[in-house]
N, C-alpha and C positions, 0 to 999 in steps of 0.2 A: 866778579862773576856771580852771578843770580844762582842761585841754589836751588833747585826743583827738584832732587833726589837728594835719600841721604843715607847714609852707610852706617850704622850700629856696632861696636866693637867692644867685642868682652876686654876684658885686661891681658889674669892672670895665664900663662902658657897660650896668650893668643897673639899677645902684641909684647909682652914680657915674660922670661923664663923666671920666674919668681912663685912658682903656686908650693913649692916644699916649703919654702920660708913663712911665706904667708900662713901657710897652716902652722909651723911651726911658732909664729908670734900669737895666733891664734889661742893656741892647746894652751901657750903661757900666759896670757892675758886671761883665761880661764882660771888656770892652777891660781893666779894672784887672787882673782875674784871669790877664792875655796872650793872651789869647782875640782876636786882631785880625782875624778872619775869620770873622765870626757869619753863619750863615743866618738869613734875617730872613724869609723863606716861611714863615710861623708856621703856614697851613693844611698842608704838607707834613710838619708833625711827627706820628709815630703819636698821640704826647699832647703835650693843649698843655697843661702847666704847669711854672710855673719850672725847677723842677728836671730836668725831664726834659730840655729845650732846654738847659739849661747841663751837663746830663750828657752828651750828643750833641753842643755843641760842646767844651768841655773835653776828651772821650776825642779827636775828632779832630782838633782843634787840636794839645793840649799832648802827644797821647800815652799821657798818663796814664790807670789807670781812675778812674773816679771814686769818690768816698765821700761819704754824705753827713754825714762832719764836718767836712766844708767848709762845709756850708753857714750856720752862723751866722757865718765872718769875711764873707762870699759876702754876707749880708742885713746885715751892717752897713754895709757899703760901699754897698749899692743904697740901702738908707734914707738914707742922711746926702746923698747925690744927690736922693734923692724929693724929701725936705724943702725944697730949696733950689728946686724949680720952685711954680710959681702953684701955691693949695689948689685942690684937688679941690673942683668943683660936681656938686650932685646931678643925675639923672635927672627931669625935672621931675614932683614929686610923692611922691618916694621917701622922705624923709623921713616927711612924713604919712602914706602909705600903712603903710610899716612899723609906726610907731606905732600906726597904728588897729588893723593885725592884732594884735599884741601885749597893744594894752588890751584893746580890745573884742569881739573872736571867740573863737572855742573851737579856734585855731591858733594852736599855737607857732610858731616862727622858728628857725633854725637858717641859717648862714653857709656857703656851700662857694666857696672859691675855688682857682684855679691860682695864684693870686699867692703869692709868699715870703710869710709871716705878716706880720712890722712895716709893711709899707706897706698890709699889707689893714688893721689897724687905723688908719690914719693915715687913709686914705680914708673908713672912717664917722666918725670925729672930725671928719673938715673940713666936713663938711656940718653936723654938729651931731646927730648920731644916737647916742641911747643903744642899749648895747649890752652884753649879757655876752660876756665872752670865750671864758666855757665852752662856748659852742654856733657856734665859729668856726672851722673847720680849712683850711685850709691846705697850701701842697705841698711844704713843711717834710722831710718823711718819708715823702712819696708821691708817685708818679710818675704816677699814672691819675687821671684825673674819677674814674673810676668806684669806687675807694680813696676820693677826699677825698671825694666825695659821700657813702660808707657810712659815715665816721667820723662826718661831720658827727650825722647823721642817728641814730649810736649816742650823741655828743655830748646830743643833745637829749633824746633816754628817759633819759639817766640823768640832766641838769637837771630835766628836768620830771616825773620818778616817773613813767615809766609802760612799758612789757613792750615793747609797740609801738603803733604810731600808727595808725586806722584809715584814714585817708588820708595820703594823700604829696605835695605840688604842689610841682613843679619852675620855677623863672621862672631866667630866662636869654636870652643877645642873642647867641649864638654857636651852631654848629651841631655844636660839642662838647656844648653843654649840649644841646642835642634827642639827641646818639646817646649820652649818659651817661644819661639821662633812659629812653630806650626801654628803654636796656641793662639796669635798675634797675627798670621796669616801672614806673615814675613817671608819672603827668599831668604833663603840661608847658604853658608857657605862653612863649611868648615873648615880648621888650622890645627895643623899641629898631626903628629903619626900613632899618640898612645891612645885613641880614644877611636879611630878608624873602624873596628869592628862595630863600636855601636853606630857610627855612623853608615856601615853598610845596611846593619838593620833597621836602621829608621831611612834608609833609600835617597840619604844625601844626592841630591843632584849633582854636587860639586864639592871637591877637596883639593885644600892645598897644603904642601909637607912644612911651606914656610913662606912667607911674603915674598922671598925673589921668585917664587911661582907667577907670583898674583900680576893678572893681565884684566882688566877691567873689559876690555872687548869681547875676551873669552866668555865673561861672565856675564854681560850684558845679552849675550849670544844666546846662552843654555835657558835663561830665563823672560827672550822674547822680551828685552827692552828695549825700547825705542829711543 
C-alpha cells in the first residue's frame, strides 16, 4: 500500500510506559560520567532531549564543552542500566494501534524521540513491536525536537519513496511534542492523562487517555483530511 501520509510518534509514555526509568538510566549514566549534581527540572530545559540535558549538565558540572563523541561511551553505559530494570510495558493499545496504521491505512510511521537511540529501540522490543530502524531518530546527534522531528520525517520519504507527505500527524504526551509539533506546522494529537492541563493550554485539538481511544476516522475528521 502506497504511503501518502504519515504518522510521527514520540516513544517514551506515548507508545511505552517507560519515561521514570528512562530518566532514571538517565540521572545514572550521568552520576557514572561525574556529573553528581543533575538538574532533574526536566520542564526547565530550553530542549528536552538527552543530549542536550547531559550537555547542560556536563558543561556545568565538569567544565568541560561538550562533544558529542561522547555520546556512544554516554549510551552504552545508560543502556546496560536500562536493561537491568523491569521491561518496558506498552501504552494500553499501542501495539495494535501501530500495527493497524502500518498494515492497513495509507500512513507511514516514522519514530522521533528525545531519548539516546539503544534504549528507544529496547523500548519497542519489550512490548513486542515490529519495527524499522530506518524511520527512528533519535538525539544521538541532535539537540532540538524540532531537528529530531525533521530527521525523522526525512527518514521516512526516503523509506517509503516519496518527495513529501501530504499530511503529517504528530502524537505525543509532553508538551515538547505540542510546541515541536506547532513549530513544524504539524497536526498533533495527544496521549496519555499526566500532561492534559498543558494540553488544554496549548488548545489541543485532540486527546487520547490511550490508544484503545485511537480511531483514525475521528481524527482524520477534526483535522479536515481527506
Amino acid at each position: 500500500m502506497k504511503k501518502n501520509k504519515l504518522i510521527v510518534l514520540d516513544i517514551d509514555d506515548t507508545l511505552t510506559r517507560s519515561e521514570d526509568k528512562h530518566t532514571d538510566s538517565l540521572v545514572y549514566a550521568m552520576h557514572e560520567f561525574g556529573i553528581k549534581d543533575v538538574d532533574t527540572d526536566w520542564k526547565a530545559y530550553a530542549h528536552t532531549s538527552d543530549s542536550f540535558i547531559l550537555k547542560e549538565n556536563y558543561e556545568r558540572s565538569l567544565g568541560d564543552k561538550f562533544s558529542f563523541s561522547i555520546i556512544p561511551e554516554f549510551e552504552r553505559i545508560m543502556t546496560e542500566y536500562f536493561m537491568k530494570l523491569p521491561n518496558s510495558v506498552e501504552v494500553l493499545g499501542a501495539k495494535n494501534a501501530v500495527e493497524f496504521i502500518m498494515n492497513e491505512t495509507d500512513y507511514g510511521v516514522c519514530f522521533a524521540t528525545g531519548s539516546i537511540l539503544k534504549p528507544a529501540y529496547l523500548k519497542l522490543e519489550q512490548i513486542g513491536l515490529e519495527f524499522d530502524k530506518e524511520v527512528l531518530e533519535s538525539a544521538n546527534s541532535f539537540f532540538t525536537r524540532e531537528e529530531i522531528v525533521q530527521s525523522a520525517i526525512q527518514r521516512a520519504e526516503a523509506f517509503y519513496n516519496v518527495n513529501s507527505f501530504e499530511e503529517i500527524i504528530s502524537f505525543g504526551d509532553g508538551l515538547w511534542d505540542v510546541t515541536t509539533a506547532e513549530n513544524l506546522n504539524l497536526h498533533f494529537v495527544g496521549v496519555n492523562t499526566k500532561n492534559i492541563e498543558d494540553f488544554k493550554k496549548k488548545n489541543v485539538k485532540h486527546h487520547i487517555n490511550h490508544w484503545g481511544d485511537f480511531d483514525l476516522t475521528e481524527i482524520e475528521s477534526i483535522f479536515n483530511i481527506k
